[in-house]
N, C-alpha and C positions, 0 to 999 in steps of 0.2 A: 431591553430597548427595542422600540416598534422599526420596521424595515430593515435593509440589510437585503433585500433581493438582487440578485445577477442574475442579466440575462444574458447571453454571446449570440449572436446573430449573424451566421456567416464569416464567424472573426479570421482572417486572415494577415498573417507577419511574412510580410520576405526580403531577406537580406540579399544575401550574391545565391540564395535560395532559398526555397517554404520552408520558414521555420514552424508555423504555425497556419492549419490548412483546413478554410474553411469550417472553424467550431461553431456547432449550436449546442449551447448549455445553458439549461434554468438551475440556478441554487435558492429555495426557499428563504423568506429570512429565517437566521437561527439554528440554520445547519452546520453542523462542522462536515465539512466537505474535502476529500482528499484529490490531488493530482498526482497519480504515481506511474511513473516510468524510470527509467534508464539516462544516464545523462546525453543531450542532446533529442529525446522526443519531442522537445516545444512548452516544457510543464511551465517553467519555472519564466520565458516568453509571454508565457500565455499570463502568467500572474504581474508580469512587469507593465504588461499591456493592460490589464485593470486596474493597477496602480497611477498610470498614467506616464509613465519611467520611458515610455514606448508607445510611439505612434501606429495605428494601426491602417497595414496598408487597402483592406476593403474591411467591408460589416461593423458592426455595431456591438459598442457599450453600452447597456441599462443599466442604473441603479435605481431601484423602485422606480423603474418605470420610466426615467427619464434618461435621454441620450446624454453619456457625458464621453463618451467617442474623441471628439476633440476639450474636454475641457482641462486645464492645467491643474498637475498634482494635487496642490496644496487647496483647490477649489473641491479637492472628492472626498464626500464622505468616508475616506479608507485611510487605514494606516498600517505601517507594514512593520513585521519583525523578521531583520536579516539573521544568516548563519553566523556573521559576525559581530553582528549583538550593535555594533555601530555606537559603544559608550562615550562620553567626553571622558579623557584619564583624567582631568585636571578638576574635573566636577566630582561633590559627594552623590552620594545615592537622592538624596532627597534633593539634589539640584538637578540632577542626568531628570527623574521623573518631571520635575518643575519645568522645565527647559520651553516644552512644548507651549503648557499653558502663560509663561511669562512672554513668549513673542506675541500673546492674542492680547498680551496689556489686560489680562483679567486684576481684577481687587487683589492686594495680599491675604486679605483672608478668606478670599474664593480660591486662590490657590492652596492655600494650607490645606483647607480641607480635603479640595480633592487631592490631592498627594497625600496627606496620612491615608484616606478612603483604600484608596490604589496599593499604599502599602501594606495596610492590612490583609488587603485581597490576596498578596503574594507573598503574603508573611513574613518580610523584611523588618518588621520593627526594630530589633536590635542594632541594625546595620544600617541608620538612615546618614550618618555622618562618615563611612565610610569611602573610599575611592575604590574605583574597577579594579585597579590593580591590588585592591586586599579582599578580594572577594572568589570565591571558587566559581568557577564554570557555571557551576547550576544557579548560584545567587545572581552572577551577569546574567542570564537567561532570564531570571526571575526582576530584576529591572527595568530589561528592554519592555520585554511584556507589561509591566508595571506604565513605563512611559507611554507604549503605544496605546493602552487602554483609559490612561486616566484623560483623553482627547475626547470619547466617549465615541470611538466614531462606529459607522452603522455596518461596517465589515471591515475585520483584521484580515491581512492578510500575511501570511507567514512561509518562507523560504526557507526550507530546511533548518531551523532554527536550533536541535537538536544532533547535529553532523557534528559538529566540535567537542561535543561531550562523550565521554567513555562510556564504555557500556551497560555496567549497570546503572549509572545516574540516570541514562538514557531510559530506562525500564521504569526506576522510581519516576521519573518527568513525564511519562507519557501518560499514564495515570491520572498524575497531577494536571496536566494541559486541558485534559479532557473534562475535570472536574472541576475546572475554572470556567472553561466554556459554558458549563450546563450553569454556573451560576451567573453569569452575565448574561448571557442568553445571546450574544451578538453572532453574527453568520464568522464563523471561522474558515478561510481558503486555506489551507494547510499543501507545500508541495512538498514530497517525498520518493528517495528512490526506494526507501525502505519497506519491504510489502510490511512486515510487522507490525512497524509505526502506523498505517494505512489502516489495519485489518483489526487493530486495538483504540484507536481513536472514532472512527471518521461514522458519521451515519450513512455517508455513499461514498463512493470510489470510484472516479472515472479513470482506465488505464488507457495510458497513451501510447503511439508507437510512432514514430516518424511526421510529428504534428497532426497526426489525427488522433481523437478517441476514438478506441477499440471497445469497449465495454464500458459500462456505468451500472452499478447496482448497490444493493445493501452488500457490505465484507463478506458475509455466509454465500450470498448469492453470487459473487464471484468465484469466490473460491470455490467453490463446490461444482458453479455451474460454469465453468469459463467456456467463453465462448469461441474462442478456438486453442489452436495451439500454441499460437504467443503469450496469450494469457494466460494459458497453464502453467507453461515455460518458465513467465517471468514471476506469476506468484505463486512464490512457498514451492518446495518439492517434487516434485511430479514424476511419475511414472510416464514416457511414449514411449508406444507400443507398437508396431506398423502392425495390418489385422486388413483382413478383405470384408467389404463387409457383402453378407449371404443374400441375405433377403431382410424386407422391414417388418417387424411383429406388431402387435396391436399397439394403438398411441405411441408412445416416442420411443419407443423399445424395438431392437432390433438383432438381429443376428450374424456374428460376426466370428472368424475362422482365423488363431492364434497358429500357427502352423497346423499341426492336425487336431488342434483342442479347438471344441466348437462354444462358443462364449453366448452368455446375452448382456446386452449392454443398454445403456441411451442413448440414443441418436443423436444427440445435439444438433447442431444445424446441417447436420450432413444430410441431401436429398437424392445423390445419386449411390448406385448400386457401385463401389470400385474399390479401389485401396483407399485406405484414409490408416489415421491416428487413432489410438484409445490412450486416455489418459486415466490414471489413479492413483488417488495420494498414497504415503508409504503406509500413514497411520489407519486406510481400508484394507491392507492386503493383510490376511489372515495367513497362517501358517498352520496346518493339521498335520497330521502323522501319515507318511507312504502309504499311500490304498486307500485313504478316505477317501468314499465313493456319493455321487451327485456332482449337480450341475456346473460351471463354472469354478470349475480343479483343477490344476494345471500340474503334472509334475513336475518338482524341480531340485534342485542339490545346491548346499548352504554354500556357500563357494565364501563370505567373508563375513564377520561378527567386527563390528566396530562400536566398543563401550561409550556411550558419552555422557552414563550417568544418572537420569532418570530413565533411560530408556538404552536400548540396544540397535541400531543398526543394522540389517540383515539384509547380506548380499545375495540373494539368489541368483541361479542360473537357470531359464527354465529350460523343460525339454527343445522348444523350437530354437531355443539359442539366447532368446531377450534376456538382456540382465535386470533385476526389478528387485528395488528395494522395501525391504517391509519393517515398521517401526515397532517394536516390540517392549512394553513398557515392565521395565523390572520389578516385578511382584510377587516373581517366584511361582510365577504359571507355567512357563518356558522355560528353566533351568537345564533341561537339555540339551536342547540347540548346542552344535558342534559343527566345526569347519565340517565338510564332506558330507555330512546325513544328507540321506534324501527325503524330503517332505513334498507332501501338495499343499499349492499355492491356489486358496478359496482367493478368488477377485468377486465380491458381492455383485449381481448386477447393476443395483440402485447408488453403487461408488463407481462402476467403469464406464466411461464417458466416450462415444466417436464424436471428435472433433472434425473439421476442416483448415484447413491451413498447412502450411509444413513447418517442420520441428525437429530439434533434434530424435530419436526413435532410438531403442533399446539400453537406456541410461538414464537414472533417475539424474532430475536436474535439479540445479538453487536456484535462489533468485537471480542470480546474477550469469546465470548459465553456466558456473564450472559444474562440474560434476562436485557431488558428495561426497566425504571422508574419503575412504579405500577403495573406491569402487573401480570395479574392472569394465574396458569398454571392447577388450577382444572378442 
């Protein structure tokens, strides 16, 4: 379907305070586009506000191009799918999809069609006489989406729609959302606190932090390249690291002193000469044998092994003190590894990152900022 562009222009939300603070965001049509933060960064604000659910207190709404800033809901080309799927109990499946198109008074056999259309798309066939209540999680999922879409509107928009589902349905469905997308082709808003869901879905990612975006890019280019340390922090894993940095080396590369281990790393946005962050995912840190000799080695001692099955967990300790974890995939490479060995810890330069920001430092962290498995934070 042609259109489906958002523009944000200044968007600002405030309640008893900014929920939503000053956004400028363009989404192509035909993007599937993520908002991912923590609960209360403005994501899910910012998506009520394009819905129209919520007046916005300055800036501008575009859809292709035209202000609908002030225009009411049901006048926007958008339709939304909540966490709660929002089904009638009392309707079957093939009414709950119907529902929409019978308030616009279309023909009965304009309606038919597009609701069989709709259920094919979401593979319902069997279950069109069904009620919500005999239907599993993932086939409500698979309804809502079915109703929102057979509207035909020019951007869905979608509120954690996968939060109520358990976790492997959750895996199989993301897959599946993504693959519905690319066949409609309509701009999907997608808000999630889940980096996963984000970084498996989305062709960009803006992360949010206290109603502002922090970052926007392709999932690879976040995560690889975050742009400070909250967005390290918040997606996936992360190694911080406190580190002085030395001096700047040629292009974005620089020089930076781990206690008495002298590192080279990328600069990220860091432009002054002082203390800052290094960050590095667990699945770059290498693990070599005591005395491996070159550049960026750290010595360090295996301090905790935590199984979880394709892979291993490995807590190190290094010499200057920093605890840092390294992911170790069970292939029967490393079948040595034992509580207490001492190994060098290879940190690639083209994986360790100086950041700017502050952050937690010397514990690898989740998404959601606990610490990982066993890990020690003395």
């Amino acid at each position: 379907m042609a259109g489906g562009r958002i523009e944000l222009v200044a968007l600002t939300k405030r309640f008893s305070e900014v929920a939503v603070d000053s956004i400028d965001l363009v989404i192509p049509s035909g993007e599937f586009f993520s908002l991912l933060g923590p609960s209360g960064c403005g994501k899910t604000t910012t998506l009520r506000l394009i819905a129209g659910f919520e007046q916005p207190t300055a800036g501008r709404i575009l859809l292709d191009d035209v202000d609908v800033s002030r225009v009411p809901p049901h006048k926007r080309n958008v339709n939304m799918v909540f966490q709660s799927y929002a089904l009638f109990p009392f309707l079957t499946v093939f009414d709950n999809i119907a529902f929409g198109l019978r308030s616009r008074r279309l023909e009965k056999k304009e309606i038919d069609r597009r609701v069989r259309e709709a259920i094919d798309l979401v593979h319902l066939g069997p279950f069109t006489k069904r009620r919500p209540g005999q239907l599993s999680g993932g086939q409500q999922q698979r309804v809502a989406l079915a109703r929102a879409l057979v509207l035909n509107p020019a951007v869905l928009l979608l509120d954690e729609p996968l939060g109520a589902l358990d976790a492997k349905l959750r895996r199989s469905l993301k897959v599946e959302l993504k693959a519905l997308q690319e066949r409609v082709g309509i701009t999907f808003l997608y808000v999630t606190h889940d980096q996963e869901e984000a970084l498996t879905m989305s062709d960009r990612v803006a992360v949010m932090h206290n109603g502002k975006i922090v970052q926007i890019g392709e999932p690879h280019e976040i995560y690889e390249e975050p742009a400070d340390t909250y967005v390290a922090d918040f997606l996936g894993v992360s190694n911080l690291m406190q580190v002085e940095i030395v001096e700047r080396g040629p292009g974005s590369r620089c020089h930076v002193k781990l206690g008495e281990s002298a590192l080279e790393a990328n600069c990220g946005s860091v432009d002054d000469l002082a203390s800052a962050r290094c960050v590095i995912r667990p699945e770059r840190v290498r693990i070599e044998p005591f005395g491996s000799a070159g550049p960026n080695r750290v010595p360090a001692m295996v301090e905790r092994l935590v199984y979880v099955g394709s892979a291993t967990q490995v807590m190190l300790r290094l010499a200057p003190g920093e605890l840092l974890q390294a992911l170790v995939q069970n292939d029967g490479s490393q079948s040595d590894l034992a509580q207490a060995t001492p190994v060098h810890a290879f940190l690639p330069p083209d994986a360790l990152r100086v950041l700017a920001g502050s952050g937690p430092a010397g514990a690898a962290s989740s998404s959601d900022g606990s610490d990982v498995g066993l890990q020690l934070t003395g």
